[in-house]
DOBA-991252 format. One record per atom (N, C-alpha, C, CB): residue in one letter; x, z, y. Coordinates in steps of 0.001 Angstrom, whole numbers, plus 500000, padded with zeros to 6 digits. Atoms other than C-alpha are relative to their C-alpha. Glycine has a CB too. Layout:
AXZY...
This chain:
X499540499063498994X236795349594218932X500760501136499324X498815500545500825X498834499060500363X239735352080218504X499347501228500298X501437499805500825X500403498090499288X238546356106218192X501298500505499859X498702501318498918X498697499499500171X241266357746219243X500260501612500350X500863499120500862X499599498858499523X242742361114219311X501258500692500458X499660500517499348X498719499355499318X245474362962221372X500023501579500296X500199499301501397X499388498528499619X247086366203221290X501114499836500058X499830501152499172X498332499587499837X250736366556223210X500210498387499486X500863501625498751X499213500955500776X252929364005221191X499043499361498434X501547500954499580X500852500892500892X250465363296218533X498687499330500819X499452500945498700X501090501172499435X248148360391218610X499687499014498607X500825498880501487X501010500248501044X245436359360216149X499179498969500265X499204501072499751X501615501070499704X243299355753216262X499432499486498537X500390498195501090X500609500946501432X241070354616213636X498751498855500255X499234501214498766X501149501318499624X239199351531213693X499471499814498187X501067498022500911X500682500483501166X236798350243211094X499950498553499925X498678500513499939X499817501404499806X237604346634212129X498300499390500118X500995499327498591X501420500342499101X233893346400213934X498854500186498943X499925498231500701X501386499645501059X231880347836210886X499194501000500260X500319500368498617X500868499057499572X230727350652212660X500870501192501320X499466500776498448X499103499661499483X232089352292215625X499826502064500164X500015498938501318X500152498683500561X230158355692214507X500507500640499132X499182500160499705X499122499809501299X231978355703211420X501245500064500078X499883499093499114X498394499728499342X235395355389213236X499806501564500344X500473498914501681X499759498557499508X234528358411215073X499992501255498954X498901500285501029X499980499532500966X233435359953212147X501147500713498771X499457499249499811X498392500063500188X236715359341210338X500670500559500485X500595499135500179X499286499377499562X238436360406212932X499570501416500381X500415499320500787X500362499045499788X237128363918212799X500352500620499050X498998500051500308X499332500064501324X237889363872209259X501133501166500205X500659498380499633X498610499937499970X241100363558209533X500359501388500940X500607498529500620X499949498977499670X241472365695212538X500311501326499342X499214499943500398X499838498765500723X240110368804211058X500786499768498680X498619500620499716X499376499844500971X242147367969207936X501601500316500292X499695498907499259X498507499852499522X245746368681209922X499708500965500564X500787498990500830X499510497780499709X247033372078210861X499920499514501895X502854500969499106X500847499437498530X245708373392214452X501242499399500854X499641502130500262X499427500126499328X249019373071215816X501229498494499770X500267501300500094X499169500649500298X250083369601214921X500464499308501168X499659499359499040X499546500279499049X250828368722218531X501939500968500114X498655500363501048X498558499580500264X253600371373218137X501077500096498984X500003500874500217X499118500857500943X254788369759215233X500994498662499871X499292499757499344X499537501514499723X255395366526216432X501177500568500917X498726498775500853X499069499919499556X257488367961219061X500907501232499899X499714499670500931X498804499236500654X259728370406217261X500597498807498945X499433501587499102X499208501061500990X260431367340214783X500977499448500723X499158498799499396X499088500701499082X261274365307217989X500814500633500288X499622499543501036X498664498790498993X263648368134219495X500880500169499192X499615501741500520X498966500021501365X265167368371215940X500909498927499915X499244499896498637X498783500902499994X266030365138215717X500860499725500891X499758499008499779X499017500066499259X267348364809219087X500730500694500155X499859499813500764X498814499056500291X269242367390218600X501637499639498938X499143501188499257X499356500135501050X270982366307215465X500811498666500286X499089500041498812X499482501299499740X271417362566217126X501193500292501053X498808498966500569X498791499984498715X273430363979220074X501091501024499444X499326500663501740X498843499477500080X275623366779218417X500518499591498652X499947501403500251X498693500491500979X276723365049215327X499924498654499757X500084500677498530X499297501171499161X276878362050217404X499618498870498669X502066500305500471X499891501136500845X275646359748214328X498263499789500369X500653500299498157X501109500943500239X273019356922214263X499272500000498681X500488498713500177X500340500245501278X270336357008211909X500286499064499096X499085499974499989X500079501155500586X271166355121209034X498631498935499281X500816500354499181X501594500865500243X267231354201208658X499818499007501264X498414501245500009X500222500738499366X267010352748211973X499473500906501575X499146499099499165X500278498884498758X266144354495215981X498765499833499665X500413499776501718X501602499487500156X262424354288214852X499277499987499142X499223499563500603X500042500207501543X262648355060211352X500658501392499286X500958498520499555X498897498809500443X264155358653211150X499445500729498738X500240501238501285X500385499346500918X261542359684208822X500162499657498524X498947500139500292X499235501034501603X262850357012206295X498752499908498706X501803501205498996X500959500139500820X259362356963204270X500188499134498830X499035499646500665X499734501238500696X259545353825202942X501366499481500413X498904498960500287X498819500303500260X263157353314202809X500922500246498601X500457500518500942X499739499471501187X264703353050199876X501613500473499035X499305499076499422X498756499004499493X268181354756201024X499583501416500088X500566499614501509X500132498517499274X265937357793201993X500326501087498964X498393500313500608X499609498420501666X266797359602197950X500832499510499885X499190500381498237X499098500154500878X269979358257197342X501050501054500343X500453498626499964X498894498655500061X272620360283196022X500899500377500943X500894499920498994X498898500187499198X275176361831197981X500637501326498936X499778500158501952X499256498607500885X278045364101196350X500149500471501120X501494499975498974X500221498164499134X278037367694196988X501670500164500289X499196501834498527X498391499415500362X281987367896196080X500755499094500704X500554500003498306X499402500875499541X283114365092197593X499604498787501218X500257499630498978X500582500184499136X281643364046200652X500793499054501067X499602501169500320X498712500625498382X283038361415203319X499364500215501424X500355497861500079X500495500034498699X282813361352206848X498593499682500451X500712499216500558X501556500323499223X279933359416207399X498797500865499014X499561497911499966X500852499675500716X277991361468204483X499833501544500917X500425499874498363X500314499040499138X278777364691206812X498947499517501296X501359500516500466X500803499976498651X277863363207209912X498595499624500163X500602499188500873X501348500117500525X274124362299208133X499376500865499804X499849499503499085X500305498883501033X274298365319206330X498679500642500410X501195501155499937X501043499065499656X271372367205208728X498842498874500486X500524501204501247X501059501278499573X269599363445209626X499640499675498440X500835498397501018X500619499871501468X268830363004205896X499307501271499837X501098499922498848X500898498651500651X268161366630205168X498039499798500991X501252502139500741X501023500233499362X265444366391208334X498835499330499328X500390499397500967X500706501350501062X264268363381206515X498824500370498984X501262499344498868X500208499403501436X263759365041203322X498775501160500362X501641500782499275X500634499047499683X262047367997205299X498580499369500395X500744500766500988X500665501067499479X259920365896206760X498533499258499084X501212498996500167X500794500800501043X258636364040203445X499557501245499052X500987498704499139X500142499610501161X258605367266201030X499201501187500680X501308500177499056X501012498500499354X257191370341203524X499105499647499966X500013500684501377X501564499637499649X254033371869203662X499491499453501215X499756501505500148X500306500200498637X252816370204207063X499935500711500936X499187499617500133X500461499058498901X251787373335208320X501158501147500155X498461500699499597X498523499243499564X255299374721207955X501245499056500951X500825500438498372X499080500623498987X257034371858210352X500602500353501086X499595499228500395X499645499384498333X256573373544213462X500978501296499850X498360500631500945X499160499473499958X258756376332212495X501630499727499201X499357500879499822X498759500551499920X261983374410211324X500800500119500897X499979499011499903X498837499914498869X265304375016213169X500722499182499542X500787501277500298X498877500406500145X268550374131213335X500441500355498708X500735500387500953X499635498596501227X269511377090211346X499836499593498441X498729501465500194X500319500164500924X267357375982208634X501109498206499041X498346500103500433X499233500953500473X269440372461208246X501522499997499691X499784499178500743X498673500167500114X272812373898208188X500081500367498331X500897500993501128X499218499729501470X275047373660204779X500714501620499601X501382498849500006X499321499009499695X276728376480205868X499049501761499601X500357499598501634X501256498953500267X273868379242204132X501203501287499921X498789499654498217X499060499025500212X275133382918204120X499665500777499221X500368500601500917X500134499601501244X274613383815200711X500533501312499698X500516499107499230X499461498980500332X274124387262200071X500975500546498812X499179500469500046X498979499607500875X277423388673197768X499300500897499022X501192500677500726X500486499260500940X276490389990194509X500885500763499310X499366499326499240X499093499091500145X278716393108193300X499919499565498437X499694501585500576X499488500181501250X280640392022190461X501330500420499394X499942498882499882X498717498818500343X282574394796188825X500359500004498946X499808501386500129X499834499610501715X284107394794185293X499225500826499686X501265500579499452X500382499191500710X282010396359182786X498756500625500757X501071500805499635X501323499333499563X279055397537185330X499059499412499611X499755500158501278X500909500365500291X275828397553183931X498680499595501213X499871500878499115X501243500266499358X272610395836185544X499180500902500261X499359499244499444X501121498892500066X270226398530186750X498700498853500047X500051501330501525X500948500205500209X267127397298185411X498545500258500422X500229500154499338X500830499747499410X263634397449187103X498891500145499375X499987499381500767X501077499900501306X260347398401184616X499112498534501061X498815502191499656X500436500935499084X258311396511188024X500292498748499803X500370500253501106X499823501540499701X260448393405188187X500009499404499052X501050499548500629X500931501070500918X259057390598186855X500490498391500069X498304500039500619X500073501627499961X260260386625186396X499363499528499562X500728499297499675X500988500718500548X257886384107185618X500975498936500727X498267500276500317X499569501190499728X259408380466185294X499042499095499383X501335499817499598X501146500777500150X256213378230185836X499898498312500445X499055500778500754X500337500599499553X255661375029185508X499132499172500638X500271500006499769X501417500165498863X253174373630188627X499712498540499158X500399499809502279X500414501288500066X252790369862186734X500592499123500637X498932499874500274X499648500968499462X252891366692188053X499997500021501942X499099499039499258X500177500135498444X251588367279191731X498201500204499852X500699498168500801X501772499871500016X247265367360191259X500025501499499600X498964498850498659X500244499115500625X246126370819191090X498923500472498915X500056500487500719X500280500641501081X243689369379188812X500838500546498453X500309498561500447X499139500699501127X246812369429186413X500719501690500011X501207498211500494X499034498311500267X247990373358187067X499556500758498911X499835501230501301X500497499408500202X247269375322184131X499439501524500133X500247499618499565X500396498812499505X245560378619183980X501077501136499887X498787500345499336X499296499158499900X248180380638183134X501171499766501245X500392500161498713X499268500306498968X250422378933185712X499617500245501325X500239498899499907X501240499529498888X247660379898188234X500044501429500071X498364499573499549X499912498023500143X247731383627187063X501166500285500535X500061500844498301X498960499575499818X250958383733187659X500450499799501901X500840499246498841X499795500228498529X251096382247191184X498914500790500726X499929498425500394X501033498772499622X247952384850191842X500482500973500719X499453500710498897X499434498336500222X249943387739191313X501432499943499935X499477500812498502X499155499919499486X252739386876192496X500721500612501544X499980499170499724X499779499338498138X254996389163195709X500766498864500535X501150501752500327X498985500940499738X257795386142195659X499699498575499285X501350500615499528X499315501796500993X257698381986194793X500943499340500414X499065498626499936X498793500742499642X260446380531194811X499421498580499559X501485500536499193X500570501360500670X259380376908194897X501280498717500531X498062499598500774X499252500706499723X261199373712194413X499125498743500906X500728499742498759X500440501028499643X261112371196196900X498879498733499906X500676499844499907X500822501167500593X259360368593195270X498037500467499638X501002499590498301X501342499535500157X256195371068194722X499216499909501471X500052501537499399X500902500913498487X253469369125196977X499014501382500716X498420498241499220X500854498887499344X251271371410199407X498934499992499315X499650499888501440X501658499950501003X248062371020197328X500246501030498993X499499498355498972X499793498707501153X249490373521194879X500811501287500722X501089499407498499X499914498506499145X251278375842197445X498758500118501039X501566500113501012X501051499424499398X247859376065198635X499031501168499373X499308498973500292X500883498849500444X246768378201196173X500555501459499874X499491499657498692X499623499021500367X249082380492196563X499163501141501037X501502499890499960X501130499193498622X246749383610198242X500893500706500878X498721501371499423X500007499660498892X246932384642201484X499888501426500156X499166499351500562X500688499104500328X245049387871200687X500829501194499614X499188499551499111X499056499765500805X248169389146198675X501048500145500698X500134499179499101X498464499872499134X250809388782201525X501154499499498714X500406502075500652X499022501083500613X252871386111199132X501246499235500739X499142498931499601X499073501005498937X256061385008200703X500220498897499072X501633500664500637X499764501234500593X256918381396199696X501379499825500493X498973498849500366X498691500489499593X260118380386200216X500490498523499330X501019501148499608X499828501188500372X261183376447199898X501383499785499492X499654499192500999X498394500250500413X264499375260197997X500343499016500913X500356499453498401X499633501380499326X266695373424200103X501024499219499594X500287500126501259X499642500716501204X267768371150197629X500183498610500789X498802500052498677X499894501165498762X268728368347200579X501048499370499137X500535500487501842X498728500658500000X270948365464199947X501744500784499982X499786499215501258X499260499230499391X274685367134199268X499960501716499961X499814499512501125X500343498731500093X273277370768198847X499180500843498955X499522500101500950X500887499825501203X271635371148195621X500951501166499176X499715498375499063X499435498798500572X274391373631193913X500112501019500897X501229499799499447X499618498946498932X274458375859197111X498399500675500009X500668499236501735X502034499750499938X270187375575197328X499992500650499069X498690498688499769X500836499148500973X270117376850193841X500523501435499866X499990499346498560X499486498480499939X272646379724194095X499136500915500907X501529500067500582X501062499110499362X270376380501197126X498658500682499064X499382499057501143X501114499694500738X267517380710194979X500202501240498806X499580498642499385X499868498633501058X268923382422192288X500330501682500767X501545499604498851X499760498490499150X269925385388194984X498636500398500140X500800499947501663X500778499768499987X266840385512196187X499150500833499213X499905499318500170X501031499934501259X264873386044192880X500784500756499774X499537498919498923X499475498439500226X267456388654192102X499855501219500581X501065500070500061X500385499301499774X267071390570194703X498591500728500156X500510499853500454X501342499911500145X263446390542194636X499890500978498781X499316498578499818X499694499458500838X263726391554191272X500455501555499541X500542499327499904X499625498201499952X265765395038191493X498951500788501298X502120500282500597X501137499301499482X263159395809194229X498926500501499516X499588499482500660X501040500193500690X260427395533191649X498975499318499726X499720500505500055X500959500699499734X258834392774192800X499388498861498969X500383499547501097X500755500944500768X256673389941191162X500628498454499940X498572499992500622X499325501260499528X258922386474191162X499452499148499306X501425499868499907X500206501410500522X257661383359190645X501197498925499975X498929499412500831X499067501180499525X260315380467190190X498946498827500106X501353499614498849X500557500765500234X257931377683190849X500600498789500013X499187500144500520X499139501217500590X258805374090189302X499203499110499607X500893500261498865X500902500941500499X257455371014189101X500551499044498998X499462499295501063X500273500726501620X256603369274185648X500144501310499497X501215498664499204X499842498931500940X257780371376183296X501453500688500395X499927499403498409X498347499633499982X260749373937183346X501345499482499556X500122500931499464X498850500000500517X262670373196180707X500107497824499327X499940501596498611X500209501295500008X262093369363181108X501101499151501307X498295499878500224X499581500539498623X264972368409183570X499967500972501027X499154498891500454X500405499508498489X264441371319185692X500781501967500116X497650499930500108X498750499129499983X267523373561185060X499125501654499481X500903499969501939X500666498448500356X264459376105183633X501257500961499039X498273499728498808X498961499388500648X267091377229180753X501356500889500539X500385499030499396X499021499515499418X269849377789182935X499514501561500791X500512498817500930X500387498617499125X267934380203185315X499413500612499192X499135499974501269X500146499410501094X266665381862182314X501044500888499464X499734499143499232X498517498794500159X270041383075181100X501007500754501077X501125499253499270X499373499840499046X270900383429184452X499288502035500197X499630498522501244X501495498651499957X267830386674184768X500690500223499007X497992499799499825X499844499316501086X268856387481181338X501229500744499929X499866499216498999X498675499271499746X272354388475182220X500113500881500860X500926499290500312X499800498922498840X271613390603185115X498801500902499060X499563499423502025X500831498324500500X268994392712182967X498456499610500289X500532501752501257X501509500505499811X265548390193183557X499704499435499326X499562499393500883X500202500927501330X264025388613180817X498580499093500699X499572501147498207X501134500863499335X261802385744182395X499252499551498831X500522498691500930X500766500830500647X258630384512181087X500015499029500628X498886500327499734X500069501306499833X257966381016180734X498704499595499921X500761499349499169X501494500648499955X254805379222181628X500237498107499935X499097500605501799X499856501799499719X254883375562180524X499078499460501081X499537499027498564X500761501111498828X253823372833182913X499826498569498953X501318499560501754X500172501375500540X252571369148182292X501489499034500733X498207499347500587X499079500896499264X255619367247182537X499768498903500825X500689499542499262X500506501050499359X255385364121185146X500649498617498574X500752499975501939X499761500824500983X257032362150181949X499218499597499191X500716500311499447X500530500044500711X254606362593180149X498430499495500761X500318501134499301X501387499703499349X251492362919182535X500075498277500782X499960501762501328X499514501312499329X253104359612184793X499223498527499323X501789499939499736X500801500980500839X252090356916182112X499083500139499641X500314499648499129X501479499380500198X248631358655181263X499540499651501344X499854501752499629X500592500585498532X248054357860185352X500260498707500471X500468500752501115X500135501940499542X249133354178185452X499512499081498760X501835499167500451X500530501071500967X247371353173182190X501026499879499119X499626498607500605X499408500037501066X250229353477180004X500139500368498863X500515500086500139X500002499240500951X250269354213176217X501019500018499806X499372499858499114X498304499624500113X253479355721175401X500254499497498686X500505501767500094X499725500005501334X252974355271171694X498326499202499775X500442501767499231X501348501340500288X250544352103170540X500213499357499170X499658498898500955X499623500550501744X250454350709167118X500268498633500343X498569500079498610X499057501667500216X252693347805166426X500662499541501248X498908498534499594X498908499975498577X254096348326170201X501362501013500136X499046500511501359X499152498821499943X255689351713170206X499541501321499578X500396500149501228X499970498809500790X256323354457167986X500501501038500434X500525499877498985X498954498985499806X258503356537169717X500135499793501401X501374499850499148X499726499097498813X259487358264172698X500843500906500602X499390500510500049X498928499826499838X262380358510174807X499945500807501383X500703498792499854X499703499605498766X262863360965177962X501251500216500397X499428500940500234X499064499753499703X266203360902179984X500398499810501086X500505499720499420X500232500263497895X267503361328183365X501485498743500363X500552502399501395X498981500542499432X269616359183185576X500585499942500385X500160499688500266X498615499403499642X272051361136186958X499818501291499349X500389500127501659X499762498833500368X274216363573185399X500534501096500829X500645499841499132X499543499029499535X276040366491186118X500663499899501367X500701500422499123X499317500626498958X276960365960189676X500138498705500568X500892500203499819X499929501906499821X275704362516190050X501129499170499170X500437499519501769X499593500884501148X277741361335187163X499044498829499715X500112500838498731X500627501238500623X276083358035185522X500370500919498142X501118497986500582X499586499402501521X275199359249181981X500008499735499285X499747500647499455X500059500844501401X275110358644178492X499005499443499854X500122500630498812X500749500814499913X272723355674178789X499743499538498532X500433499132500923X500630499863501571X270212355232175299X500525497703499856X497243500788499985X499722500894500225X271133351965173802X498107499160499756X501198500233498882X501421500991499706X267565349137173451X499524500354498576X500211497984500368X501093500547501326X264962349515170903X498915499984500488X499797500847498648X501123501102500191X262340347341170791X498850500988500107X500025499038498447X501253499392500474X259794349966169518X499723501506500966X500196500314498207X499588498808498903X260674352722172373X499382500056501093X501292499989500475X500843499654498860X258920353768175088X501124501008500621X498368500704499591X498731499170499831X261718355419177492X499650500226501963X501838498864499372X500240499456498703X260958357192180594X501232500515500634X499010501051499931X498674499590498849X264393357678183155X499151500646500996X501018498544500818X500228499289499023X263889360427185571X501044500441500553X499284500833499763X499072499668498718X265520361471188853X501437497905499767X501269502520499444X499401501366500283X266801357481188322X499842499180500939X499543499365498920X499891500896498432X265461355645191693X500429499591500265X500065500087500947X498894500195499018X268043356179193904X500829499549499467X500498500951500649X498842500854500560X270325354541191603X499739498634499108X500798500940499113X500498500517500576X268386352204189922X500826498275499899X498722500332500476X499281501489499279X270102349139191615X501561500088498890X500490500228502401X498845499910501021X273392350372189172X499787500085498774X500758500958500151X499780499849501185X272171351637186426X499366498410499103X499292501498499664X500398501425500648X270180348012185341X501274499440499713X499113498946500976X498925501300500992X273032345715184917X500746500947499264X501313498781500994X499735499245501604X274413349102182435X499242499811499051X499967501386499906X500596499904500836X271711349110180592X499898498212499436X498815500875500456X500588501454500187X271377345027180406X501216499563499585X499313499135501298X498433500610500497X275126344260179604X501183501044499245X500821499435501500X499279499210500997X276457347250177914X498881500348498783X500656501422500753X500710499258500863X273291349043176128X499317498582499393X498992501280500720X500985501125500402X272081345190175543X498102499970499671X500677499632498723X501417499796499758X268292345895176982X499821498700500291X499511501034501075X500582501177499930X266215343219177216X499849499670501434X498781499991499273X500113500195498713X266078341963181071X498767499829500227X500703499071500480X501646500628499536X262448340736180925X499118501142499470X499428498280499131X500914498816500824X261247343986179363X498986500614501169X501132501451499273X500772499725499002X258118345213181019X500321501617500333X498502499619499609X499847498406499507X258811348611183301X498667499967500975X501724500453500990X500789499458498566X256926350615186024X500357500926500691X498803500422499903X500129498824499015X257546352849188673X498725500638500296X500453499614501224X501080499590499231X255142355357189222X500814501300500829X498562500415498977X499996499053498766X255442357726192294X499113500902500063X499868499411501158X500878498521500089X253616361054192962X499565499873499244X499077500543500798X500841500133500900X252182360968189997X498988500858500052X500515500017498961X500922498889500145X248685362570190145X499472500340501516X500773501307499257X500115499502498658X248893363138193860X498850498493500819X501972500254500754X501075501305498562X245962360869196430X500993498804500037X499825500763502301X499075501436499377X249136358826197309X500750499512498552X501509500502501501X498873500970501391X250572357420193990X499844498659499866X499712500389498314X499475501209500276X252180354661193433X500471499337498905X500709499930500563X499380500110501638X252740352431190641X500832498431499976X498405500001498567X499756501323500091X254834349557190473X500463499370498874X500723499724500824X499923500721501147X254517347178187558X500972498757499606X498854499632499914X498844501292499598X257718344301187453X500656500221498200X501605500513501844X499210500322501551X260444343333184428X501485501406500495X500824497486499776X498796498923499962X263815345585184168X500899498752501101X500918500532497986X498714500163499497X265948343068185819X499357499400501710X501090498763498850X500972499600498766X263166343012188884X500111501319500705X498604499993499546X500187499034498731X263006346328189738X500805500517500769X499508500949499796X499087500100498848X265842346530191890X499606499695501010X500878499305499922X499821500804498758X264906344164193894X498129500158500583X500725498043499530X501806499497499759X260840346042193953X500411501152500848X498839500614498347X499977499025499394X262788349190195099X500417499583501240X500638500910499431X499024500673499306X264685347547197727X498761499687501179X500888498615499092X501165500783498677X261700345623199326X498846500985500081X499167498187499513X500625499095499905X258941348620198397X500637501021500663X499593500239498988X499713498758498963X260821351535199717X499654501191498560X498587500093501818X499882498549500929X260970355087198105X498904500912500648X501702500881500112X500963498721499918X258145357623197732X499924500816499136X498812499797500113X499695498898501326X259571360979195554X499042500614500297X501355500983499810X499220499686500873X259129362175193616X499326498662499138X499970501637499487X499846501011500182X259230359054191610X500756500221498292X500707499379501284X498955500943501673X260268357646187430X499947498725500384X499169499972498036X499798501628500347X261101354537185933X499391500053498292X502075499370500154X500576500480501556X258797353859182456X500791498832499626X498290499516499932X499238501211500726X260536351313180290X499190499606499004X501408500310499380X500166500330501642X259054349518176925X498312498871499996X499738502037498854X501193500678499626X256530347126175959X498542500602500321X499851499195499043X501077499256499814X253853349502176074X499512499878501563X500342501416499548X500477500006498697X254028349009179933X498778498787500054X501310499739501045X500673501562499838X252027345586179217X498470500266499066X501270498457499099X501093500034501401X249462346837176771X498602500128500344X500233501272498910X501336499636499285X246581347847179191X500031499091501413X499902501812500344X499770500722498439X247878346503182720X501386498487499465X500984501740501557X498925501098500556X249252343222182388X500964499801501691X498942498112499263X499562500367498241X252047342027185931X499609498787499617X501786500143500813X500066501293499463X250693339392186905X500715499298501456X498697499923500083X499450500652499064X252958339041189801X500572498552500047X500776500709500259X499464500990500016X254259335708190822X501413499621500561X499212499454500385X498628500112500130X257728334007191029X500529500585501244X500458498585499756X499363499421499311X258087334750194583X499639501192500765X500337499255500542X499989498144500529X256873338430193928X500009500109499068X499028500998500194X499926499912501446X257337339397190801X499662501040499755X501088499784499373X500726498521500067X255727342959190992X498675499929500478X500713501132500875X501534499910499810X252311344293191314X500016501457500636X498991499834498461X500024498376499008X251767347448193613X498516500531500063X500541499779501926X501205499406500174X248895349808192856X499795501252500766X499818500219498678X499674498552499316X248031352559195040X498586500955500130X500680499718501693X501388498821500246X245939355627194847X499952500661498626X498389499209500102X500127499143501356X245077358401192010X498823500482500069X500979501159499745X500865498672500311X242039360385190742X500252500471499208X498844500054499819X499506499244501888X243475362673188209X498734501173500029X502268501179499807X500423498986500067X240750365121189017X498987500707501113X500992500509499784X500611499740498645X238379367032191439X501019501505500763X498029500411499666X499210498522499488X241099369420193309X498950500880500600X501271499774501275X501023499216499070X238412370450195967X499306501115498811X498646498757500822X500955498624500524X236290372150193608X500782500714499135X498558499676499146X499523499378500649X238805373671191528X500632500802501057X500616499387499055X499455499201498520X240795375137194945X498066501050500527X500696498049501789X501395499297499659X236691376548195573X499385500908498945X498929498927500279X499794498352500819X236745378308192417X500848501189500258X500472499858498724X498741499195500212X240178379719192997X499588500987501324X501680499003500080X500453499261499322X238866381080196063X498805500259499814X500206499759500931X501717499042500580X235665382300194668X500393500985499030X498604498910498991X499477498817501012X237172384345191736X501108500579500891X500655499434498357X498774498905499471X239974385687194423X498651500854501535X502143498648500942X500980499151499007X236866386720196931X500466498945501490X500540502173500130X499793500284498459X238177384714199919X499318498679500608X501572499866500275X501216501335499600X234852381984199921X498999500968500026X499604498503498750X501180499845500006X232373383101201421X498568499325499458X500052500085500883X501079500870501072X229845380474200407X500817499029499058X498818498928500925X499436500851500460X230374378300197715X498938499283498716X501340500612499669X500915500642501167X228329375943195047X500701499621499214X499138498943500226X499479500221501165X230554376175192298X499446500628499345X501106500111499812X501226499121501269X229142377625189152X501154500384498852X498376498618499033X498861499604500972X232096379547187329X499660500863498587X500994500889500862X500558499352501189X231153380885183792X500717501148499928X500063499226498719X499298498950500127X231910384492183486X501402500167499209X499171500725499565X498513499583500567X234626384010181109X501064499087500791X500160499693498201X498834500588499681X236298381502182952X500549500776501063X499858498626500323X499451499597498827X236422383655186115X500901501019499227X498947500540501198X499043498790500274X238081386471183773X501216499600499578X499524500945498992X499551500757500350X240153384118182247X501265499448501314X498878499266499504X499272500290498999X241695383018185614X500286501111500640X499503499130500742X499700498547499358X241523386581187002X500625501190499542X498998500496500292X499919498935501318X242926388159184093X501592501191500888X500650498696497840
């Protein structure tokens, strides 16, 4: 028997397939209380969004009429240029972004999405740029460029925690999952603000960002840039670094656990395994503007992690297999959220996973591991007519009770049965 629940436009059934129909209900109570109060008026501000977007720029999803959220599609990350855009990439332009909004927001920030928020068209405050005027400098303002990890808050360290504490401003990127903008406190009056780093809008999103964090800045305020993995791992940390440093801000840096690194530690991979692989390769898959980039030529003894590579994955293989002369049968993996409840790992050969992304679908934030090392713990045993192995789920950690410290050393748990050792609470409270 189906327990079901309804509010408005949402609608919730869970069955236990006749193992207990107390335990359905059960479940479904769960769940329930685990979604924001007003997810009835979530569902239908999404719907009003999209119909909005279907009737005035008159285009058909390219996922499908009952598929707008594009989850498992594995069109829903691919590139689009910012500079050079065709017709049909405009007339998508706010049915992708949606998309994207959709898969990367906080849940409990859906219901206030507009229009507004999907246009390209941002009105980027002007920054006075005069020969020879100096930066007025703020003793107050403060950058911190932190990296949040993979996605588990498990995986945040403590100083990356201090910093999102005591923070007035985060600037966070997209890709940082709600489990870690959950700790940002409440208590503190913290504005968050999301990058909108959409399909098409990624050099306009970051100029936004960088305004932002400037003006914050000559106010006196506390800025977080928040960033997932590491900053200066792929994640333009350097750039916005000299960017602060030229107006008169000298940002600290808080490393993060890269997902390059952390990714193969969560699907069983040794990166480096005697008489497999010595060495260790990180590099992304699109360049500067969705260029195709200088692609590493094959060794045997390499362990080589491609990031931001997915959405193109279907091109860059036959480069790497007929120019860089990679081995086609070489064992890879996709893993997905790495670290996060929902991860994904898919285990296949290099001249397979094309055709794994294709029929699996896309769930970013997302690599591609390369080298024999993928085979050394998890063997694929897929067969000829699958040739991948699909693993799903993570425990990197107990979030709950670490989120029950964080609100026990900030005062805002009333009860709680954690047991924090005086130095650690000073340590995190510092």
């Amino acid at each position: 028997m189906l327990s079901t629940y309804t509010s408005g436009d949402f609608q919730l059934g869970v069955t236990t397939n006749g193992k207990g129909c107390k335990l359905a209900s059960r479940i479904k109570r769960e769940l329930v209380n685990s979604l924001p109060s007003d997810i009835d008026a979530i569902c239908k501000q999404v719907g009003e969004l999209r119909r909005q977007i279907q009737m005035e720029d008159k285009a058909e999803s390219e996922h499908g009429e009952h598929e707008d959220d594009a989850i498992n599609n594995h069109k829903f990350n691919s590139f689009v240029p910012e500079f050079n855009k065709t017709q049909e990439d405009l007339k998508l332009q706010r049915a992708r972004w949606l998309s994207q909004i959709v898969e990367y927001y906080p849940l409990n920030k859906l219901g206030s999405i507009s229009l507004k928020d999907l246009s390209s068209a941002y009105k980027l405050h002007k920054q006075a740029n005069v020969p020879g005027a100096k930066e007025e400098d703020s003793e107050a303002g403060q950058m911190t460029l932190v990296g949040s990890g993979p996605g588990s808050v498990s995986l945040l360290t403590l100083g990356a925690l201090q910093a999102i504490q005591t923070a007035d401003l985060v600037l966070a990127d997209k890709l940082v999952p709600q489990q870690v903008l959950d700790v940002i406190p409440t208590t503190h009056h913290t504005r968050l603000f999301i990058a909108r780093k959409f399909p098409g809008n990624a050099e306009k999103a970051q100029e936004e960002l960088l305004t932002l964090g400037l003006e914050a800045l000559r106010r006196g305020e506390k800025v977080v840039r928040l960033k997932q993995g590491d900053p200066y791992i792929f994640g333009r940390g350097g750039e916005e670094f000299n960017f602060f440093l030229q107006h008169g801000f000298k940002p600290t840096v808080v490393p993060g656990i890269t997902s390059a690194l952390a990714a193969p530690v969560l699907s069983n991979i040794p990166m480096t395994h005697r008489d497999v692989a010595d060495q260790v390769l990180i590099c992304t898959g699109t360049g500067r503007r969705g260029a195709v980039p200088n692609l590493p030529d094959f060794v045997s003894s390499r362990t080589t992690v491609f990031l931001m590579a997915l959405h193109r994955v279907v091109e860059l293989i036959p480069l790497l297999v007929n120019d860089k002369k990679w081995d086609e049968n070489l064992p890879v993996a996709i893993v997905e959220r790495a670290s996060c409840p929902d991860q994904r790992v898919i285990r296949t050969t290099l001249s397979k996973v094309g055709d794994a992304v294709e029929a699996c679908g896309s769930r970013p934030p997302g690599l591609l591991v390369t080298g024999y090392a993928c085979e050394v713990i998890c063997k694929n045993s897929g067969s000829e007519s699958l040739p991948w192995v699909v693993e799903e789920g993570c425990n990197s950690g107990d979030d709950g009770e670490l989120k029950r410290i964080v609100e026990l050393v900030n005062g805002n748990c009333k009860e709680s049965t954690a047991v924090v050792s005086p130095n650690l609470q000073k340590e995190i409270a510092a």
